[in-house]
C-alpha positions in Angstrom: 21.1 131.0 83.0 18.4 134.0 83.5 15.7 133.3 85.1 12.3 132.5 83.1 10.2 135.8 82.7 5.9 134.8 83.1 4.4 135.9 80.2 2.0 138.8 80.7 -1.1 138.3 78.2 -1.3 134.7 80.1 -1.3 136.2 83.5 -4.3 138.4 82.1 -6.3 135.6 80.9 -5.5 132.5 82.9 -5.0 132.2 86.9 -3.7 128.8 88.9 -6.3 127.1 91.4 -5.1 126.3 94.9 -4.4 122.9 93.5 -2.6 123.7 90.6 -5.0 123.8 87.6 -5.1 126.3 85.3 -8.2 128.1 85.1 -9.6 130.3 82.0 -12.3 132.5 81.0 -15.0 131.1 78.3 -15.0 132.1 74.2 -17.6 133.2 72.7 -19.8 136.0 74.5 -17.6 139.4 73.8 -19.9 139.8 70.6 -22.6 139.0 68.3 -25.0 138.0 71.8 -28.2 139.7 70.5 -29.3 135.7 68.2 -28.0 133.9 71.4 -29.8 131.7 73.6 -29.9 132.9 77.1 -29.1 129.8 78.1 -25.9 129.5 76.0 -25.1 132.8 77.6 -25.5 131.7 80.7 -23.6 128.7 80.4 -20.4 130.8 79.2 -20.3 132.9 82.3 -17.7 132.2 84.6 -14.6 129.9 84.8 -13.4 126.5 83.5 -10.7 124.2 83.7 -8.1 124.2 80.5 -7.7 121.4 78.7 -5.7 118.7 79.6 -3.5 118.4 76.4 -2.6 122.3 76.6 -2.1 122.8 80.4 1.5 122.1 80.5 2.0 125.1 77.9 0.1 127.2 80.2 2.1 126.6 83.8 5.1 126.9 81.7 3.7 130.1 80.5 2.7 131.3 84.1 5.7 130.2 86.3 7.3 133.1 87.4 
């Protein structure tokens, strides 16, 4: 059996936490920004946990 390859455009967009949840980037800010709140901008910077009902697709799409 060959080993399982990781899938590249995950490993771009998601990365694992030290204990083991997968951690993405936030929709919604590459365009249209200029009728945005600033707070709604500021609220989609940085990181957040996935979702529980997908993160089992994602590990399987990150183990290496």
């Amino acid at each position: 059996m060959p080993k399982m390859k990781t899938k590249k455009c995950a490993t771009k967009r998601m990365k694992t936490s030290a204990t083991g949840k997968v951690m993405r980037s936030q929709a919604g800010k590459a365009h249209l920004n200029g009728y945005k709140p600033r707070t709604r901008k500021r609220n989609l910077r940085g990181i957040t946990v996935t979702d529980s009902t997908v993160t089992k697709t994602m590990q399987r799409m990150l183990q290496a």
